[in-house]
C-alpha positions, -999 to 999 in steps of 0.1 A, spaced: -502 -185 286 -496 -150 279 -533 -143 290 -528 -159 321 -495 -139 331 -510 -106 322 -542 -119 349 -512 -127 380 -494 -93 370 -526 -77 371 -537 -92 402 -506 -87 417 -503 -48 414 -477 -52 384 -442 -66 375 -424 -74 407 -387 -61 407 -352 -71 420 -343 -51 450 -317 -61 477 -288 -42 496 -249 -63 500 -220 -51 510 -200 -40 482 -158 -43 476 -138 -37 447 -128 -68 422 -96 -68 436 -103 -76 466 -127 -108 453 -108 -142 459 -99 -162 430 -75 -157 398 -70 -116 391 -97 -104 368 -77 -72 354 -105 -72 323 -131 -72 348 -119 -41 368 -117 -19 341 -153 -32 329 -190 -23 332 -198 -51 351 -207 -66 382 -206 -100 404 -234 -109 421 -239 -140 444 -259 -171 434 -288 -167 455 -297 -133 436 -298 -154 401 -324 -175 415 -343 -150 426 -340 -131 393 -353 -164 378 -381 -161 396 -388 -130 387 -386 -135 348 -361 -108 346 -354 -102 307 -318 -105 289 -298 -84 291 -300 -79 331 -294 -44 337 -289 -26 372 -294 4 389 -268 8 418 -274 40 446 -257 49 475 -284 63 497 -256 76 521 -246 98 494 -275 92 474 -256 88 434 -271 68 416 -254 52 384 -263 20 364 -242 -15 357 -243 -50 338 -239 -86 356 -208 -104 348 -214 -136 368 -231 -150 401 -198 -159 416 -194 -136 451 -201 -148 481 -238 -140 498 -242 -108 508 -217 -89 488 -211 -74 452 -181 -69 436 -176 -38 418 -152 -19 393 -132 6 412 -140 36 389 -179 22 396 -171 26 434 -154 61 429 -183 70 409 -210 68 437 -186 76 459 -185 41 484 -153 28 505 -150 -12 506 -179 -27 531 -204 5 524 -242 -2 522 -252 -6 481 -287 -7 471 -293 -30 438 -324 -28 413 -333 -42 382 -344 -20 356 -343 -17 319 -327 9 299 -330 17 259 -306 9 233 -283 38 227 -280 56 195 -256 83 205 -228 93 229 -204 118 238 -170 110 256 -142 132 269 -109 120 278 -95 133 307 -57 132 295 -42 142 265 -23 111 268 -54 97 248 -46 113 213 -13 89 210 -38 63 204 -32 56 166 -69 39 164 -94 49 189 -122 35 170 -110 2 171 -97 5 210 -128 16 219 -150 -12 208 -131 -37 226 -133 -18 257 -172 -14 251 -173 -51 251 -169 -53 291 -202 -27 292 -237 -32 295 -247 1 297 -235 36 303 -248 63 322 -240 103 316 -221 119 346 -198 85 347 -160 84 344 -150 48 335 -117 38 326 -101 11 297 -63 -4 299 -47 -2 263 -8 -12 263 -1 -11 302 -19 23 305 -51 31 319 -74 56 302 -102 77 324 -135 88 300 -157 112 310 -195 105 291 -210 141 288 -243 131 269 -258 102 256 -289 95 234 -322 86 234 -331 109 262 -351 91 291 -357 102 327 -327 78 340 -296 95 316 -285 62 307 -285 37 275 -278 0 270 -245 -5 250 -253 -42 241 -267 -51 201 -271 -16 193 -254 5 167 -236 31 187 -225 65 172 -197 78 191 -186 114 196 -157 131 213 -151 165 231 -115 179 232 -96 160 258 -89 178 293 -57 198 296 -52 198 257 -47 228 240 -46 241 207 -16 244 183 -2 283 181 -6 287 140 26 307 133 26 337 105 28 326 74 58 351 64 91 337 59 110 365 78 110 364 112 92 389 131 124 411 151 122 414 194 109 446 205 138 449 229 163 448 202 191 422 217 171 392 196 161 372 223 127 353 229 106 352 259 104 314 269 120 288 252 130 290 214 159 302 212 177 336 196 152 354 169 180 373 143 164 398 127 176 391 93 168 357 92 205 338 73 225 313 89 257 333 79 245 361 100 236 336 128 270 326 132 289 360 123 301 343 94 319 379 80 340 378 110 358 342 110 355 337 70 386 338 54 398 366 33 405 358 -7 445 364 -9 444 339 21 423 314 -1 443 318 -30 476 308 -8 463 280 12 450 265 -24 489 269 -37 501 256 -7 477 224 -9 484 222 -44 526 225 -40 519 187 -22 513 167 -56 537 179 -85 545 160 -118 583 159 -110 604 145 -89 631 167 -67 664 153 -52 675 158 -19 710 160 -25 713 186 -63 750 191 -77 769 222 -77 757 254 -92 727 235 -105 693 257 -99 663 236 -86 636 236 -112 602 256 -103 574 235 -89 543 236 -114 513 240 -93 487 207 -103 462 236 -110 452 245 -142 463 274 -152 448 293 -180 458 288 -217 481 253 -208 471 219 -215 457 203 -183 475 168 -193 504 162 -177 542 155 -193 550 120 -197 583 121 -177 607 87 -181 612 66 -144 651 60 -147 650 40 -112 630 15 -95 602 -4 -115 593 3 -147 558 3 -161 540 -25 -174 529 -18 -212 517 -45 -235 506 -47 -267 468 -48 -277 451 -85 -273 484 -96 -246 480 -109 -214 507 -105 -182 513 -138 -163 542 -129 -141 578 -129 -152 600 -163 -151 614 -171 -115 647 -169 -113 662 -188 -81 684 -166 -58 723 -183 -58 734 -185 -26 772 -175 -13 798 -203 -24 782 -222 -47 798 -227 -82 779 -209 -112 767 -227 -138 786 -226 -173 753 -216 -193 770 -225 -224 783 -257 -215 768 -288 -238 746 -313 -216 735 -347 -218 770 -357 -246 768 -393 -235 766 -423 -258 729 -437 -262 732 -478 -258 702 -495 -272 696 -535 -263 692 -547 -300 726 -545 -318 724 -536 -354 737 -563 -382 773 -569 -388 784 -555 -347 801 -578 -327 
């Protein structure tokens, strides 16, 4: 069998290879469900007659294109999807029609052609907006999973939590004459350049004291701030000036003090009798810092028991209300007579 298709190729002048022209449009625009996966894929939708006419032509898995716009003549290459569209048309990714450069009903030439497994690429992002990513790795091989192949020069794009992310490839590897590598069963090892628009982190010095402004009023150019040239909060805020002095201290802590004393004052003193001096709650040096037991004349007294006792409340004592005779406490009660039923021997 193989004999017998090497004699047809041969007398036919070689492999024969899909080439037709349809009008392309974006996926958007392709009736049906929305296909948001699809959009921001490596694939394309082709109509049913050009399935049978890759059968025919015993066009090996995995079916790879090469798309070119003559008009503008870039060329780029793409995977199939399904054979879906109507005849005559394609349906594209957008970035796919950005990258060669085609408005919706342009001319688009398709080929089959085959491409070798890559090894190697290099990606740029085109937004810093890509580092926030916390795992690229794993982002990324989901997205490659829409892809059939990649070609160098292309800008595709990936949606990762409601965002859409633009790559840039810069090189890719094996080298070949079409700059582009099959991204299906292939071990891929992926590189990345420094996104566009990101810039380094300024490294500051590594002194702890802050460098002072040549202009001397301790001011930065741009945003930051004030730069004080000693470097201490106190100095920041001019502590010196609104910190107070220690005689004013020393009075506002006798005056605080003076609030809680360890005897009580009257309101209303006798005659010729001198009010006894506050003792500040302080301790003062060379006293005893416990206080004087002092003896509560009015009001409640408090509660002391002796060791192993326990307080239940004291009796209740009803209050006697105005008019009503008081009880003789000791009067005798209960003097009557008992009466039993069974008479004793010899009563009447």
């Amino acid at each position: 069998m193989d004999m017998y298709q090497q004699a047809m190729l041969r007398r036919q002048g070689g492999p024969r290879r899909f080439d037709e022209y349809f009008r392309c449009y974006p996926i958007v625009m392709m009736p049906g469900p929305e296909r948001d996966e699809a959009n921001h894929g490596g694939k394309v939708f082709l109509p049913p007659s050009a399935l049978d006419k890759l059968t025919r032509l015993h066009i090996s898995y995995p079916m790879l294109f090469e798309l070119t716009n003559g008009a503008k003549e870039k060329t780029t290459h793409a995977g199939v999807l399904e054979f879906i569209a109507e005849e005559g048309k394609i349906y594209l990714p957008y970035w796919l029609m950005q990258v060669l450069g085609l408005e919706p009903g342009d001319l688009l030439q398709v080929k089959s052609t085959d491409l070798p497994p890559g090894r190697f690429i290099k990606l740029q992002p085109q937004s810093p907006a890509f580092l926030e990513i916390s795992d690229p790795k794993a982002v990324l091989e989901r997205a490659f999973q829409g892809f059939a192949c990649l070609t160098t020069g292309d800008i595709f794009t990936f949606a990762y939590n409601e965002n859409v992310y633009h790559i840039a490839v810069l090189e890719t590897k094996p080298e070949n004459s079409k700059k582009a590598i099959c991204t299906l069963e292939t071990d891929l090892e992926v590189d990345f350049a420094p996104p566009v628009g990101y810039e380094e982190p300024k490294r500051t010095s590594g002194t702890s004291t802050p460098r002072s402004v040549a202009s001397g009023r301790g001011a930065l150019s741009g945003q930051g701030g004030t730069l004080h040239s000693h470097g201490t909060m106190a100095q920041a805020i001019n502590y010196a000036a609104i910190a107070p002095s220690s005689t004013q201290a020393e009075a506002g802590a006798k005056a605080v003090s003076s609030n809680f004393l360890t005897g009580g004052h009257k309101l209303a003193s006798k005659k010729g009798s001198k009010a006894p001096t506050p003792k500040p709650s302080t301790p003062v040096a060379g006293a005893s810092t416990n206080p004087s037991t002092t003896v509560r004349r009015h009001g409640p007294q408090p509660l002391r028991l002796a060791p192993g006792k326990l307080f239940f409340g004291y009796e209740i004592k009803p209050v006697k209300k105005k008019g009503e005779p008081a009880e003789d406490e000791g009067a005798n009660r209960f003097q009557g007579e008992g009466q039993t039923l069974r008479k004793k021997k010899g009563d009447k």
